[in-house]
Structure formats: C-alpha cells, structure tokens
N, C-alpha and C positions, 0 to 999 in steps of 0.2 A: 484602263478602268473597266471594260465589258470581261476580259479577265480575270481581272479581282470579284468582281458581280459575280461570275460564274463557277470562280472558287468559291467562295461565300456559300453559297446557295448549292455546293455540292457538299461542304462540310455541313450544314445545316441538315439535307435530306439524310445522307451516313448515318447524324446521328441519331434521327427518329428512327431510321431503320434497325441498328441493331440495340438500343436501349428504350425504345416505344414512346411510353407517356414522358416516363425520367430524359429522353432525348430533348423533347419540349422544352422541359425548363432548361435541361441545357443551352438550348436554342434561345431561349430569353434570354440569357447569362449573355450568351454571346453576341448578341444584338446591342442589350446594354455594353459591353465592353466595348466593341466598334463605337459607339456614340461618345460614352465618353473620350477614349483614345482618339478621335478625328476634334474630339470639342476642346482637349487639351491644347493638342498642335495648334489650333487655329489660332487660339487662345495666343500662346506664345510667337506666333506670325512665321510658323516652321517650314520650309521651303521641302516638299517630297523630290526626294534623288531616288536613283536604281539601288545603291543600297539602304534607303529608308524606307522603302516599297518592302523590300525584303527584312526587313525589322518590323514593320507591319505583319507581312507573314508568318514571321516566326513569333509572333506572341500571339498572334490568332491560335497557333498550332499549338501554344504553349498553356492558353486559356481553355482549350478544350483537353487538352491532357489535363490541368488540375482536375476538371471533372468526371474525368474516365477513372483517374487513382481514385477518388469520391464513389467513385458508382461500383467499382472493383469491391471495395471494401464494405461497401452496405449489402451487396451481393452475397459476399461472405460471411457476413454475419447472418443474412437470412437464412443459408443456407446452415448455418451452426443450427438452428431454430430458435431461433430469438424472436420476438416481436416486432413490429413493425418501427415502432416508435424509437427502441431500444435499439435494433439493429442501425436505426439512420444514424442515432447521437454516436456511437460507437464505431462506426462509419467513417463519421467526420472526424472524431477524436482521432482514429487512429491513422490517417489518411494526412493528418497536419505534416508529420515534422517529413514528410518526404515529400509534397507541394513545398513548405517551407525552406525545406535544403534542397532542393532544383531551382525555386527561384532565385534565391540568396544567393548560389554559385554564377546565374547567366546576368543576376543586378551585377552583382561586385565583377565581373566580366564588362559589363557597359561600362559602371563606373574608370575604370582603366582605358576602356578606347575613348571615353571623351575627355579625360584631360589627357590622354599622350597622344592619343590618335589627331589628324586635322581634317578637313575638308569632309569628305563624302564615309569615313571613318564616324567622325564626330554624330554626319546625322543618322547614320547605322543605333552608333550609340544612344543617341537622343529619342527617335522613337522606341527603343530596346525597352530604356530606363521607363518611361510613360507607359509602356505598353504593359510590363510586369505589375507594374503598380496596381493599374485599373483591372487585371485579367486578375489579380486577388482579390480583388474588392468583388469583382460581380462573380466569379468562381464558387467563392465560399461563401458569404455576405446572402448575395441574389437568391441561388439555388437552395440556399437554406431558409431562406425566410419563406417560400413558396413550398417548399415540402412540410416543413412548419405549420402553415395555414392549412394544407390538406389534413395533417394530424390534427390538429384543431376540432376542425371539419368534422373527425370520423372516418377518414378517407384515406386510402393505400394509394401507391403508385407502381407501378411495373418497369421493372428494370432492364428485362429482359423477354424476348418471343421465344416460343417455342424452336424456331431454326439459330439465333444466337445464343440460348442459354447454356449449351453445352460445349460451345466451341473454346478448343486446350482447355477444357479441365478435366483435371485429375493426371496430369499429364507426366511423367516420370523418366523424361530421359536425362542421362548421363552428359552433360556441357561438360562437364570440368577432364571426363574421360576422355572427350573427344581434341582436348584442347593441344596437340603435339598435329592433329593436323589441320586447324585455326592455325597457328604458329608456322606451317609449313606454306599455307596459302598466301597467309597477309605478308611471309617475308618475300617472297616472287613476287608480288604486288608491288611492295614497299622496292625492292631491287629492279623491277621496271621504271618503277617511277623516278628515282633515282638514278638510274641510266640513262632516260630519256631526259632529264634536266642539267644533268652534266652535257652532257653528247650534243643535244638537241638545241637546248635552252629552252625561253619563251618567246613568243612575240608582244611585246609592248606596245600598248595601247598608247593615247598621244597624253595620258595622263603620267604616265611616270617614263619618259620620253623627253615628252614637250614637245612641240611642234601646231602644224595646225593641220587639220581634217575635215573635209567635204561629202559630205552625201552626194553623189549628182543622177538625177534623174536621167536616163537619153528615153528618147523616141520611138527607139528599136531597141532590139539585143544586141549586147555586145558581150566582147572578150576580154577580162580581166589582162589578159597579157596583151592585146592591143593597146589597151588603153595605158597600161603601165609604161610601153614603148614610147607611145604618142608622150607622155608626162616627162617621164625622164630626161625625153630627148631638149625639152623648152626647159626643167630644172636640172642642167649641167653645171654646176656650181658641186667641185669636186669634193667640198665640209658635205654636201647634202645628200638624202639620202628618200625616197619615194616608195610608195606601200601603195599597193592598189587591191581592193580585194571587192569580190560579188557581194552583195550588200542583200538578201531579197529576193527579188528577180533578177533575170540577166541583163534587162536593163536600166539595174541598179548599182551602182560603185560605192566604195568607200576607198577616198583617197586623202593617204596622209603624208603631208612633205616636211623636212625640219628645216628646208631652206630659210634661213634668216629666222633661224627660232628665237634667238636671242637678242631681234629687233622686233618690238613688240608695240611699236606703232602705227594708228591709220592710215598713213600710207605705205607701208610695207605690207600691210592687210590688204591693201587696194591693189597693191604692186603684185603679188601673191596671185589674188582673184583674176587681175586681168590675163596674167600669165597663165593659168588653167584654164581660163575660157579660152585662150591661142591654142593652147594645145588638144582640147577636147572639141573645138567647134564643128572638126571636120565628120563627126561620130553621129552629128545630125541630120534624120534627113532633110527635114525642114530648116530654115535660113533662120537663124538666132543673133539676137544682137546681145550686145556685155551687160545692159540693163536687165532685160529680159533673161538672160543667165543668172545674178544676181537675184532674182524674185518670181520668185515662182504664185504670187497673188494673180496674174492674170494668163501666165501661163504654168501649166502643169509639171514641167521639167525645168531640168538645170539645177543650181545647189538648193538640194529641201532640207539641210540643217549642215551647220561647222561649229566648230571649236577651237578652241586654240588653251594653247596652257605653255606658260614659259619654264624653258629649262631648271631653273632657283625651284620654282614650284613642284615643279617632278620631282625632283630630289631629294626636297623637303616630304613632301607627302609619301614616297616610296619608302623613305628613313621612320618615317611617326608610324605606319601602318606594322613596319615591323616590329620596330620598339614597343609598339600598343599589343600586338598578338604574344609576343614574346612575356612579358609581364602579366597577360591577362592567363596566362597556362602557370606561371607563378604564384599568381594569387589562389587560382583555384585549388592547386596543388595544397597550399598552405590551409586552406577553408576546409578540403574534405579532411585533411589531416589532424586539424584542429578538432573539426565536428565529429569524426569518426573516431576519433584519439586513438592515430594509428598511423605512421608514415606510409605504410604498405597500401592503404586505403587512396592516399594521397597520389601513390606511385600508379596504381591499376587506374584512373581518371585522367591523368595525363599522359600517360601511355596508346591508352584508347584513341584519347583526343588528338595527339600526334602522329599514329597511325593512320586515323581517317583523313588528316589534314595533307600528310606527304599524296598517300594514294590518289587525293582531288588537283595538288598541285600538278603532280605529273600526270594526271589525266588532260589539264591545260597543256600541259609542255607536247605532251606524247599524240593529241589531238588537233591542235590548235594548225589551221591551214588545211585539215583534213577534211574534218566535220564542216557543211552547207550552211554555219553559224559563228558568230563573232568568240574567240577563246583570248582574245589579249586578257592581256595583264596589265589591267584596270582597278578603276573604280566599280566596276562589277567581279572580275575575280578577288576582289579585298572582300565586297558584301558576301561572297557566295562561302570565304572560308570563314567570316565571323561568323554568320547567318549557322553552319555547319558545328562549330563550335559550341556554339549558344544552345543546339538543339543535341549535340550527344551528351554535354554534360549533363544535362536534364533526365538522358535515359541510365549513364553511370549513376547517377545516384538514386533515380528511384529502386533498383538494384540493390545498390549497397545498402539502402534502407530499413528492405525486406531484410535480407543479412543479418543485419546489427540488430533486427526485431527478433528473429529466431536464433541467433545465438542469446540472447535474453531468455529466453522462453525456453530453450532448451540446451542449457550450459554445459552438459554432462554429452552432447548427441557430438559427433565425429563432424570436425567443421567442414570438410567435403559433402557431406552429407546435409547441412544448413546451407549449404551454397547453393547447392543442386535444386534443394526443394524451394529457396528464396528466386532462382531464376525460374521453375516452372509454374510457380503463385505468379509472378507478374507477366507472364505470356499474353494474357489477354489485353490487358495493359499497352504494352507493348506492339502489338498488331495494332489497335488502334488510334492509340496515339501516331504509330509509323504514317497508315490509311491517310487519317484528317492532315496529316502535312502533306501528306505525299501528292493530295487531290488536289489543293490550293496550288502546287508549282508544274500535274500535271497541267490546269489548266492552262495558268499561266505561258507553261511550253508548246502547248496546241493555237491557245488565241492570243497569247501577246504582244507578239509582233518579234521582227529579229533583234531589235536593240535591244531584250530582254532573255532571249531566247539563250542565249549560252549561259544565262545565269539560272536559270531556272532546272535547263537539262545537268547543269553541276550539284546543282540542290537534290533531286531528284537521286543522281548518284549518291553523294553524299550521307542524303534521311538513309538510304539504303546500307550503306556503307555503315557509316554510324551508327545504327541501331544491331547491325550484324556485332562489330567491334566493340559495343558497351556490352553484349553477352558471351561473345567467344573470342576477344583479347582482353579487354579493360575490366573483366570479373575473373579469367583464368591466370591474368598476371598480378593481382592483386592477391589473389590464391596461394600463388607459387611465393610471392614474395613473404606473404603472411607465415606459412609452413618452414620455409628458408631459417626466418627469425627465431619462430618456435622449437624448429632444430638446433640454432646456438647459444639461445637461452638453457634449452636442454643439458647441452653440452658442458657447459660454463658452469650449472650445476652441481655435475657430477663431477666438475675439479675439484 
C-alpha cells in the first residue's frame, strides 16, 4: 500500500511538472478515477490479488494517457493558432476515436480473460473492466467540464513550461528506414528467449504446480542449500519433489514441497507442518517449540505466510490463463482489423503484442533462479504478461490512429511518408505516457516488498519493451504487410 501511495503521488507530481496548470486537472481526473474505481470494488465486495493490484496499475497508467492524447492535441491545435476555446473543443474532438480504440481494444481484452480466464486471471480482469470504465468517465467527462468553467470564466490554462514545451517536436526521423534493424534486434531477442524456454524451461510457482509453500522466518542467516538438504532429507517420499529458495533476506526462505499434494486435508496439512518444523528446527538459534513455529503472533519467526493449491486446480488454472491470452490476441486482431478496415492493421497489433510477450516470457525462463527476486510462473507471471498486453495495445493503436488520421488528410502523400510523420506527431505522447507507468512499477519495485517485486521489475521491462515494439515492430510490420498487399493488388491489375 505505501507503494501504491508513492506511485500515486509520483504520477500526480510528473504531471504538474511537464503540463503546469492542465497537470492539476489532470490530477483531479485522477483522483476522481481512484475513488470511484476503490468505490466500485468495494461496492461489489472484490477481493485485491497481485494481479489486481496490477489491473489497478494499469488503468491508472491508462487514465493518464487518455489525458496526455487530450493535452497532445489541444497543444496542437494552439500551436496551429487557433484560439483558446476553439483549440480545446477541437482538441477533444480529435483526440476521441484514439482514447476510444485503445480503450475498447484492452475492455474487449478484459472481457475475454473474465469469462475464459479463472482465479487470479478473472480478478486481473475485473479490475481491468471497472477501471477502463471509470478512467473514461473522469478522463474526458472531469477534465472537460473544469477547462470548460475556466473558458466560462474568461480564463486560459497552460499546457505546457517553458523546458517541456519543445521536447520532440518537430522531430523527423526515418522509423520505417531503420526498421531491418528493429527486425535484426527483436529476432536475437525473440531467439533467446526461445532458447532459453525450450533448453531451460520455467520454474513453477505452487499455483500451476500445486503443492504447498512456506515462508519461514529463522533467527539467523541461512543457506538456501542447507536448508534445502535439511528438507529433503525428512520429505524422502520418491513422487515428491522440494523448492527452497532466499525469500528477502538470508534469513528468509520460501519453501515449496508437492509431498502429498493430492491430499489436501487438515491433517496432511498438520502432517506437512510438523515435518518442516523437524527438519528446520535445528537452523534456530533459540529453542522453538511446533506451536511457536506455527504462529508467528508472539513470536517473530517461523512460518509468516503458506499456501497450498491442489494439483486439479493448477491445471485448470494454467489451461484457462492460456486459453484466455490466446483468444484475447484473437479478438484484438479482429477489432483493429475491423476498425482500421484493414487486415494488415490487425497483423502489425498482434505481431507487436506477441513479440513483447515471448521476450518477457523468456526473460522469466532465462532469469528466474538468477535474479535476488521471485520469477515463477504464477499468478504473478499471468498479471505481469496481461498487465503487458493491456498496455502495448493501447500504444499500437494510438499509432495507428495518427496513421488512418493522415492518410485522410493526405490521400495523394507516399504512405512511408504518413507513417513516418504519424509516429513522430505522437512522440511526446508516447514518452509520457511510457514515464507515468513506468514510475508507478518503478516504485512498486524499490518499496514493495519481494512478493511483488518480480512482478513489477517484468512490467517495468515489458512498458519498455512494448512501447519500443508498438513503434519499431508493430508499425514497421503493419507497413511491410500493408505495401506487400498493395503490390498484388498492383499486380492482379495489370493481368
């Protein structure tokens, strides 16, 4: 929660600092959005998981991007010389249908993981859904009726200081020129990653596993590989199989056994406990009794939190998560194709979105055991690649928006040339939209504690990743594919 406070309150200062007065109402907006979205959940008696924490996130990040495309575009319009009144309505107007198709892509992306997805998927989804909802209402809604009242007023607002107002613009470089080596980079990436997930695998977390898992406090420092000997050697039961890993400090453990996973009764849970207390007791230096192990209320150490999850349930849940990811790249595919009336459009959005998603998995596979933080593959790797999701397609399409706006406007101009200039008009955009996510999970990765901490440093890759990948893959393949077409239409003509 101090965290969350802390991301809050770092997205809040950002945005006074590079949009001044207009920052403010931002900051209204985004205040009302928090209240409502905590007033909903409550409302419906919504349980917060790690990946609804991160659906929280990502529509914080996704309510301040409506307002950056909003302040992008009245910016522009000032600067055409328009008036003040005129520049904001015109602003708004033209700022719709690319809030509209960002949102609409990561709703109908919720909509999918909550009926296919289960468990910690579902509440990804469920704050997702609520979160989009509300981040429109106080977005556009909010900030207009407050800019509104100053025009009333008599009254301007400032969009921009003197050290933000020129940052990338007028900015003219060549993305689509550069794009063979984008192509060269993301496939070494993509071929790591892939290497390391064949070769390597994952390590499984006790959610799609099953089994049960112990946090244990000791006294002292200890050695993950002591303590893993000590365990082993009392869970000798040859089906079964023992995880120990530093948890924190060095005298923190996380210890997972799948002995008797598939007996999932209080005394096999009792039988379980007494047996890790046998095997951990001698790691004390102080004398602990099995109670005392059990409850850390009066004393400080021994188990400070477990879990358990049965095998049926792993199975089930590792099945829906992919089934749900798998179809939710389906529907978006079909939505940009639909809205952009273009398959090639459709192809460049899930392209993007599949490239950024291989690179984060094999960053788990290729990392996980290496990195001083938790990488299973969980219920926190599930939130960290929808979370991931959720947030590139948002950036492919405010992208392809500019695009489909300038080929409108300039039907006769060379589409290499509407591509080029539709990615350098949303540069700024883009930076800070990247910034306001990126601040919320660096926090989170500095003060949140380790049980959040591999999710956050994945997000962190990911904003980065993804925001790279909607400008120099998911706009240079959408490119190539569009031209391709064009060529055998060409072709097919002159038969």
């Amino acid at each position: 929660m101090i965290s969350f406070i802390i991301a809050f309150i770092l997205v809040l200062i950002y945005m006074v600092l590079f949009y001044k007065g207009a920052g403010l109402v931002a900051d209204v907006a985004l205040l009302c959005n928090v209240l409502f979205l905590f007033g909903t959940l409550v409302s419906f008696g919504a349980v917060l998981t790690l990946p609804g924490i991160a659906g929280l996130v990502l529509t914080l990040g996704m309510a301040v991007d409506a307002n950056v495309i909003i302040y992008e575009r009245i910016k522009e319009e000032l600067a055409a010389g328009k008036g003040f009144s005129l520049a904001v309505a015109d602003g708004y107007r033209n700022a719709y249908s690319a809030i509209i198709d960002g949102q609409v892509t990561t709703l109908l992306t919720g909509i999918v993981l909550f009926v296919f997805g289960s468990g910690p998927v579902q509440g990804f989804a469920t704050t997702l859904i609520i979160g989009i909802i509300t981040s429109v209402l106080t977005s556009i809604f909010i900030t207009r009726l407050i800019i509104d009242d100053r025009i009333k007023a008599g009254k301007t607002l400032s969009f921009e200081n003197n050290v933000t107002k020129n940052i990338l613009k007028n900015t003219s470089f060549d993305f689509i020129g550069k794009k063979k080596w984008s192509y060269l980079i993301s496939g070494a990436l993509i071929l790591i990653a892939i290497l390391s997930i064949t070769l390597k695998g994952f390590t499984y977390g006790v959610d799609f596993q099953g089994g049960r898992t112990y946090v244990v406090r000791f006294d002292q420092p200890q050695t993950a590989e002591d303590i893993r000997a000590a365990v082993e050697a009392v869970f000798a039961d040859d089906n079964s199989s023992v995880e120990v890993k530093q948890f924190g400090g060095a005298s923190q453990m996380k210890i997972t056994t799948t002995y008797k996973v598939d007996q999932e009764s209080t005394d096999v849970d009792a039988e379980v406990e007494e047996m890790l207390f046998n095997a951990v007791k001698g790691f004390f230096q102080e004398e602990m009794t099995l109670d005392q192990f059990m409850s850390t209320l009066d004393n400080p150490n021994g188990i400070i939190s477990s879990d358990k999850v049965g095998p049926t349930i792993a199975n089930d849940m590792k099945r829906d998560a992919i089934i749900a990811v798998i179809i939710a790249l389906f529907v978006i595919f079909a939505y940009i194709a639909l809205r952009f009336k273009g398959w090639t459009w459709g192809v460049g959005g899930v392209v993007s979105l599949a490239h950024t998603a291989i690179i984060i998995i094999g960053f788990f596979s290729l990392f996980s055991g290496i990195l001083p933080f938790n990488l299973d593959v969980d219920q926190t790797f599930i939130a960290a690649i929808l979370t991931i999701i959720g947030y590139a397609i948002n950036d492919n399409v405010v992208i392809f928006d500019r695009i489909r706006e300038y080929k409108t406007l300039h039907p006769n101009a060379d589409f290499r040339v509407n591509v080029n200039t539709a990615i350098n008009a949303t540069l700024t955009r883009t930076l800070n939209t990247s910034i306001t996510t990126l601040l919320p999970m660096l926090a989170i990765a500095i003060w949140g504690g380790e049980s959040i901490r591999g999710l956050s440093v994945a997000l962190c890759l990911g904003i980065i990743i993804g925001t790279y990948a909607s400008i120099m893959i998911g706009t240079p393949v959408m490119y190539d594919a569009t031209m391709a077409r064009a060529k055998k239409e060409a072709q097919k003509a002159r038969k």
